[in-house]
C-alpha positions in Angstrom: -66.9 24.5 -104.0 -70.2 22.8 -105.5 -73.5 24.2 -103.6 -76.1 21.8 -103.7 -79.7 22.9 -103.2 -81.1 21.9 -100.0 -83.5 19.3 -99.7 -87.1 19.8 -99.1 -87.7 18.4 -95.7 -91.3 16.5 -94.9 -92.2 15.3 -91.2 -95.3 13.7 -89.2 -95.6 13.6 -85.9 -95.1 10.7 -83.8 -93.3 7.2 -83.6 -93.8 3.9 -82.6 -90.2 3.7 -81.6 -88.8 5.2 -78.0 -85.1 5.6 -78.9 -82.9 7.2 -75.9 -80.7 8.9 -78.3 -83.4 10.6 -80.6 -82.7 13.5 -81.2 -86.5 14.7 -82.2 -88.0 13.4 -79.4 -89.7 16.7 -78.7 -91.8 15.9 -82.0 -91.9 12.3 -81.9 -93.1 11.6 -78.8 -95.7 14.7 -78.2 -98.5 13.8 -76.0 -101.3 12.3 -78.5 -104.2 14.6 -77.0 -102.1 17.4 -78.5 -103.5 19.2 -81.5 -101.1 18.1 -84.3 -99.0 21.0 -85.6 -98.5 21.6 -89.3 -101.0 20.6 -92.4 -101.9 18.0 -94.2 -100.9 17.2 -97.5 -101.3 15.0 -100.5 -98.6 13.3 -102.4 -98.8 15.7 -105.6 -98.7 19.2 -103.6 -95.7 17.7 -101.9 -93.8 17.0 -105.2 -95.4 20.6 -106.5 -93.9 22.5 -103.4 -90.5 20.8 -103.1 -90.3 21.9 -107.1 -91.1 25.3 -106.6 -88.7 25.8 -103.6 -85.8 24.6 -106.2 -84.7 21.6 -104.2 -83.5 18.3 -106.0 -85.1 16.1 -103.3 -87.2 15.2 -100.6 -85.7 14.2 -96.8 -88.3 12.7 -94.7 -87.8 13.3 -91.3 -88.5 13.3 -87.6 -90.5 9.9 -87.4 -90.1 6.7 -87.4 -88.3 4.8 -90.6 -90.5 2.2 -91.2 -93.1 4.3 -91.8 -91.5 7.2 -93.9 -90.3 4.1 -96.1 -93.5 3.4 -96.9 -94.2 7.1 -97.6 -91.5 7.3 -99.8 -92.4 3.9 -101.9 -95.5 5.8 -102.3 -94.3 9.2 -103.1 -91.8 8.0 -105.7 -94.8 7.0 -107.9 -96.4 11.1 -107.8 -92.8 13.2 -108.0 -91.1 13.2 -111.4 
């Protein structure tokens, strides 16, 4: 059996999109006077946390593609 390391997982809050079948809805659709959970973070601590925690990747997740495309575009240029 080959265990592979699981992926460091990234997520915003919100989306543009109001899919019936998402399955995150809880966090992509949160009322927007909400206090947004969780921390921000820059590119660089990203890549330095997902490296420390001994995964192989990065899985963006909860939002909306488009945008976490862009993300990733961005983030491929800071992560080795």
């Amino acid at each position: 059996m080959f265990i592979r390391p699981q992926p460091y997982s990234v997520a915003t809050v919100g989306c543009n999109f109001n899919c019936e079948f998402c399955q995150n809805h809880e966090i992509s659709q949160m009322p927007r006077l909400l206090v947004k959970p969780g921390e921000d973070i820059l590119p660089a601590e990203m890549c330095s946390s997902g490296e420390k925690s001994g995964s192989k990747t990065i899985a963006y997740t909860y939002t909306e593609p488009t945008v976490l495309f862009r993300i990733g575009l961005r983030d491929r240029e800071n992560c080795p």
